[in-house]
BALOBA-1460 file (C-alpha; in Angstrom, 3 decimals):
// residues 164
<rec num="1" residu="x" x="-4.919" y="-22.209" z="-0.664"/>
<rec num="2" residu="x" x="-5.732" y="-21.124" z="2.696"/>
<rec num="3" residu="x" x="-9.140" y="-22.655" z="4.409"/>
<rec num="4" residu="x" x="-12.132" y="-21.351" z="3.731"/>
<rec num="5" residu="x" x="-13.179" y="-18.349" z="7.007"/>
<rec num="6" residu="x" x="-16.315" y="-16.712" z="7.709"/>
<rec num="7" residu="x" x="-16.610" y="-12.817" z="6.244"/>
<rec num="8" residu="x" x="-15.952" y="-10.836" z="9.362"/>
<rec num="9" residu="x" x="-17.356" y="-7.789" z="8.165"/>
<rec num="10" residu="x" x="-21.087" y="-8.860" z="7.915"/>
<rec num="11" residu="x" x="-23.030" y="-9.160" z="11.111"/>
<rec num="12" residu="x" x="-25.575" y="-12.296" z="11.407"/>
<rec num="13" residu="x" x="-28.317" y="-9.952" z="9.725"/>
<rec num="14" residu="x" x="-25.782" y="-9.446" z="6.653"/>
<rec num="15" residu="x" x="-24.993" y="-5.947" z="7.253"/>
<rec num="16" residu="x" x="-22.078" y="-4.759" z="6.953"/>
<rec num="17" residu="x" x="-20.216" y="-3.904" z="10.316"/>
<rec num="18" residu="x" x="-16.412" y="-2.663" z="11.654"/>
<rec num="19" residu="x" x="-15.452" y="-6.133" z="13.436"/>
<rec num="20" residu="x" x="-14.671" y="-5.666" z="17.084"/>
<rec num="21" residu="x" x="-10.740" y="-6.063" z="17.956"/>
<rec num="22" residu="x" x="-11.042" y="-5.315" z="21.173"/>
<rec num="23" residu="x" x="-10.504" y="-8.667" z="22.529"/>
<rec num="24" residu="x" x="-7.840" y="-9.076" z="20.032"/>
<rec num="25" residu="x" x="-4.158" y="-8.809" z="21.808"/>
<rec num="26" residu="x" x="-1.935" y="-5.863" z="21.097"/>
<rec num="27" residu="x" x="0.979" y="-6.800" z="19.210"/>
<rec num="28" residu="x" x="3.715" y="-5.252" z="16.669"/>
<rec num="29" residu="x" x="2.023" y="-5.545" z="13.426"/>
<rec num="30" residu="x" x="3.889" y="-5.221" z="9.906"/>
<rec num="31" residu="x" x="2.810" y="-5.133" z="6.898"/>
<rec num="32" residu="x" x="4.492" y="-4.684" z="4.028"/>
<rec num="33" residu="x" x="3.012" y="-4.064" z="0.307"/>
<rec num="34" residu="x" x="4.268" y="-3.035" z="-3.346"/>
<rec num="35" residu="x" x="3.092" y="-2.513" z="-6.828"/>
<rec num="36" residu="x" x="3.748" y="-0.487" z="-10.396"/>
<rec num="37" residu="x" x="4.220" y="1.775" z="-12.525"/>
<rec num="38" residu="x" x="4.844" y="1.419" z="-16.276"/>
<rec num="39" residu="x" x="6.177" y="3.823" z="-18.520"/>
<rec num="40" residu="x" x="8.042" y="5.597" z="-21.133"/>
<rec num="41" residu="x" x="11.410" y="5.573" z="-20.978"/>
<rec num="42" residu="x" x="11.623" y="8.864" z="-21.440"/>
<rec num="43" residu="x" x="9.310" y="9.365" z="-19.205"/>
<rec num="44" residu="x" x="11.186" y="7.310" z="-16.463"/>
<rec num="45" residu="x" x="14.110" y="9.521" z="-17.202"/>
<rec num="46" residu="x" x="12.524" y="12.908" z="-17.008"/>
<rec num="47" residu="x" x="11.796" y="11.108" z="-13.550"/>
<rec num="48" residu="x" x="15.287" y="10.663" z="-12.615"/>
<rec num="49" residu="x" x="16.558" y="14.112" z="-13.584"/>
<rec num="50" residu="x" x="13.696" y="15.575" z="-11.996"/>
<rec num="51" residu="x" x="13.209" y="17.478" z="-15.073"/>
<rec num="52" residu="x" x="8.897" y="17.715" z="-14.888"/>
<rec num="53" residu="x" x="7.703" y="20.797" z="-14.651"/>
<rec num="54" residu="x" x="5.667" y="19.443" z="-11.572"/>
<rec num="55" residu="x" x="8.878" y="18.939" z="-9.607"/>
<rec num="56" residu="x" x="10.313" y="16.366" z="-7.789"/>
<rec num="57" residu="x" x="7.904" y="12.834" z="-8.441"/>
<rec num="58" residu="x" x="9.271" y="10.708" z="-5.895"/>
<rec num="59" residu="x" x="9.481" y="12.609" z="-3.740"/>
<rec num="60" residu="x" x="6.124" y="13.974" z="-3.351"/>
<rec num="61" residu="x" x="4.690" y="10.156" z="-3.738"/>
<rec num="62" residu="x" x="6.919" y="9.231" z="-1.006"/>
<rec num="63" residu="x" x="5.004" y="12.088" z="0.944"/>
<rec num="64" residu="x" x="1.589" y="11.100" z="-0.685"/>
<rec num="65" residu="x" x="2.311" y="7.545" z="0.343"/>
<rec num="66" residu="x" x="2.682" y="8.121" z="4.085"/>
<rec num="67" residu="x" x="-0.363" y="10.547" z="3.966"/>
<rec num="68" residu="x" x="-2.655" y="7.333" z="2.137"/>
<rec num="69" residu="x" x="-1.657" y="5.127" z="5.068"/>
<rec num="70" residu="x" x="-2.603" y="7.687" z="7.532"/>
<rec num="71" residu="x" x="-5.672" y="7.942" z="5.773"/>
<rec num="72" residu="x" x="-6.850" y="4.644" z="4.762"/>
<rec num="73" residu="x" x="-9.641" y="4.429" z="7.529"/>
<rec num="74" residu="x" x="-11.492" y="7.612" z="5.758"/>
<rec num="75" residu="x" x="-10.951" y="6.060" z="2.627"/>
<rec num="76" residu="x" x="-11.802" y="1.985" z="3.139"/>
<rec num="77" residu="x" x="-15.175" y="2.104" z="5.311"/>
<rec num="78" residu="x" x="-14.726" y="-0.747" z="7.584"/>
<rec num="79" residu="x" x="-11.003" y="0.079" z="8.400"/>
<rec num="80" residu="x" x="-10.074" y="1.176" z="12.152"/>
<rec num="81" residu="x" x="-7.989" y="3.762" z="13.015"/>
<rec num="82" residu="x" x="-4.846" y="3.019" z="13.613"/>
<rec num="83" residu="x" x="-1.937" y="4.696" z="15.280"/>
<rec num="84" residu="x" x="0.898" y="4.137" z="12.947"/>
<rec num="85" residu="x" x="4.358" y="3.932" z="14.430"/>
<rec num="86" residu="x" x="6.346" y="4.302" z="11.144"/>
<rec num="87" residu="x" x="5.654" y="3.968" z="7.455"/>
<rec num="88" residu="x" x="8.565" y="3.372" z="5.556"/>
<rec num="89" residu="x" x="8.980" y="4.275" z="1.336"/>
<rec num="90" residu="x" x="11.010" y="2.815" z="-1.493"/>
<rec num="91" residu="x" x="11.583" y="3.058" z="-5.164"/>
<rec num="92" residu="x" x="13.301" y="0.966" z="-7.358"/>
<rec num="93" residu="x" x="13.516" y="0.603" z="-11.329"/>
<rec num="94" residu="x" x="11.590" y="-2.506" z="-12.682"/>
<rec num="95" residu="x" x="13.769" y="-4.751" z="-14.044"/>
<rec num="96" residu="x" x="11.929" y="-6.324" z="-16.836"/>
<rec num="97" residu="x" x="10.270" y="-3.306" z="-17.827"/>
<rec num="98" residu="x" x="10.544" y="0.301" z="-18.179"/>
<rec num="99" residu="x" x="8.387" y="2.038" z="-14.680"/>
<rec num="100" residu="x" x="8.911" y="2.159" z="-10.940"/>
<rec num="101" residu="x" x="8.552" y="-0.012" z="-8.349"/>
<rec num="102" residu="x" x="7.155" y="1.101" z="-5.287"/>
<rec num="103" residu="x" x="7.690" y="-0.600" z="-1.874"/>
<rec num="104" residu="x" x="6.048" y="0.174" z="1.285"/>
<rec num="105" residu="x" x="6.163" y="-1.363" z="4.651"/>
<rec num="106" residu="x" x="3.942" y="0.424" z="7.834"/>
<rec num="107" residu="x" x="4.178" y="-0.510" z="11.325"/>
<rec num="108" residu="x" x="1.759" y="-0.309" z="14.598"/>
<rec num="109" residu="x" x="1.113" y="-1.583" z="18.191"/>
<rec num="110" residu="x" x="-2.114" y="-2.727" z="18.076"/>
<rec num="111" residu="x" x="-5.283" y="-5.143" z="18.127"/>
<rec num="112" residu="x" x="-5.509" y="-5.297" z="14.421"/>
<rec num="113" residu="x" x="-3.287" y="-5.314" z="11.355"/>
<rec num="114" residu="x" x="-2.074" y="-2.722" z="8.793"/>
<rec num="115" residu="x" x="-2.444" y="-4.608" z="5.666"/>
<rec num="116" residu="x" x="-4.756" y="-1.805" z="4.355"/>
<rec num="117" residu="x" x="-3.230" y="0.662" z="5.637"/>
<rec num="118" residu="x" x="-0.107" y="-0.566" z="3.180"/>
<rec num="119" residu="x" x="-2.195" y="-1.671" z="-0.151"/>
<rec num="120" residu="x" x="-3.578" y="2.031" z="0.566"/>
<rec num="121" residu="x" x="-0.009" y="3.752" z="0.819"/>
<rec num="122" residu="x" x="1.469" y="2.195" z="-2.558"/>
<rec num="123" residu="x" x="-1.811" y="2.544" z="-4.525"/>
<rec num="124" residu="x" x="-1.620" y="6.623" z="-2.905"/>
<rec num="125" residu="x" x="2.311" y="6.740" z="-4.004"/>
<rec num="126" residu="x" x="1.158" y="5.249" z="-7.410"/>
<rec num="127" residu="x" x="-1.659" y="6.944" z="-8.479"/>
<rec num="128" residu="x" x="0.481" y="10.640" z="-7.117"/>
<rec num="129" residu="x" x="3.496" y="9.144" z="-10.158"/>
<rec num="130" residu="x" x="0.749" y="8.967" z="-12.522"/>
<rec num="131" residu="x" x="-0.621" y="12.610" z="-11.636"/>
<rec num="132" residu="x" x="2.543" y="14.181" z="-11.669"/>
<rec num="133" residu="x" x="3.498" y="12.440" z="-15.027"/>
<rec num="134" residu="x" x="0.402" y="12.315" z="-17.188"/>
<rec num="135" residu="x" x="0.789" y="15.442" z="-19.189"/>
<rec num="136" residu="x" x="3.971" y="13.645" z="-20.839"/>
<rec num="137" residu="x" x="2.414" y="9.882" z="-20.750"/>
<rec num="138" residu="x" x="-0.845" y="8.950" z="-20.534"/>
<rec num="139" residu="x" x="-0.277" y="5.506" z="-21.181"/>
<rec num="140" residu="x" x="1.183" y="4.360" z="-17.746"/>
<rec num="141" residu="x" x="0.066" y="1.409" z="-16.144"/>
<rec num="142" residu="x" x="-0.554" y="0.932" z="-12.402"/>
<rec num="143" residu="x" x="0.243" y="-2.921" z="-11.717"/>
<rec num="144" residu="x" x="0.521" y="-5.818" z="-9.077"/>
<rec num="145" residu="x" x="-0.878" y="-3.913" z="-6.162"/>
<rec num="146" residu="x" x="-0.056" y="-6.765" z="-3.330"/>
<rec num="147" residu="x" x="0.430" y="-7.749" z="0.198"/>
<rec num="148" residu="x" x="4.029" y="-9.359" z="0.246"/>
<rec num="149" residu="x" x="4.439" y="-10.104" z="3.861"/>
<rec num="150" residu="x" x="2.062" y="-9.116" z="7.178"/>
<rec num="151" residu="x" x="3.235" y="-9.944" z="11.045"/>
<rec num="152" residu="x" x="1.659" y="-9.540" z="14.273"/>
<rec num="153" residu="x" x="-1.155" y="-11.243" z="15.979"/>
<rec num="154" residu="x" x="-2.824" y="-14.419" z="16.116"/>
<rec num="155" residu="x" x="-1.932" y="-15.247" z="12.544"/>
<rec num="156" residu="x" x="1.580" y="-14.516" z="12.753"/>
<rec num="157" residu="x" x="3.764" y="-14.291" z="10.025"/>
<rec num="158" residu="x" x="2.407" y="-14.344" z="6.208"/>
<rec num="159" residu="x" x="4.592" y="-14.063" z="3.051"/>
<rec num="160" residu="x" x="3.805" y="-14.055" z="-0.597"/>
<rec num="161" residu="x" x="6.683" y="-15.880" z="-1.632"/>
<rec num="162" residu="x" x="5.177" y="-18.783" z="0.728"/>
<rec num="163" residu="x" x="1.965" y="-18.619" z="-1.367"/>
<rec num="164" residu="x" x="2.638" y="-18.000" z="-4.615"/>
């Protein structure tokens, strides 16, 4: 377990403030995040064939995902705004389970990270599966939302698999 750090985003008063990164160095920061998405089978293979009356699933969350990262700082109050240099989208079937994994890795140079900016883009690609999908299955389940890895500034490199 990490040691224990002061709350950043409360000022001495205990308001809540946006910390200021302006001191912070500009760096290449990468973050990348996954979760998902469990399901029917047959839902998962309407999916696949793209047979859904809504259209194509995937590929609109991959387009919903990007648009959530771009949009994290309206949606998370004490987020900056960022500008991204790439956000990157992938789906895979769960193994153990019938659903969709979702994969998402976003990139900047700048004075603070895009952890959020990740967590936001999966839970966006997530939630945009179970929109397109719920008139056939209403009993998905959104699951293990997570930062996997982050790099880029003072705290370097952090992976899950070192902290599980």
């Amino acid at each position: 377990m990490e040691t224990e750090k002061a709350l950043t985003h409360f000022n001495t008063a205990g308001r809540a403030q946006m910390v200021d990164v302006s001191h912070k160095d500009v760096t290449t920061r990468i973050a990348r995040a996954s979760g998902d998405i469990q399901m029917q089978p047959e839902t998962l293979k309407r999916i696949q064939q793209q047979s859904l009356y809504k259209g194509d699933v995937l590929g609109v969350a991959d387009v919903a995902a990007i648009m959530g990262a771009k949009k994290t700082p309206e949606l998370i109050p004490m987020c900056h705004p960022l500008m991204l240099s790439g956000v990157d989208v992938a789906f895979s079937d769960l193994e153990q389970k019938t659903g969709i994994h979702v994969a998402v890795s976003v990139k900047c140079n700048g004075n603070t990270g895009v952890e959020m900016e990740a967590l936001t883009a999966v839970a966006t690609a997530l939630l945009t599966i179970y929109d397109m999908c719920k008139a056939v299955d209403r009993a998905m389940v959104l699951s293990n939302i997570r930062l996997d890895e982050k790099s880029g500034g003072k705290s370097g490199v952090w992976r899950r698999d070192n902290h599980a």
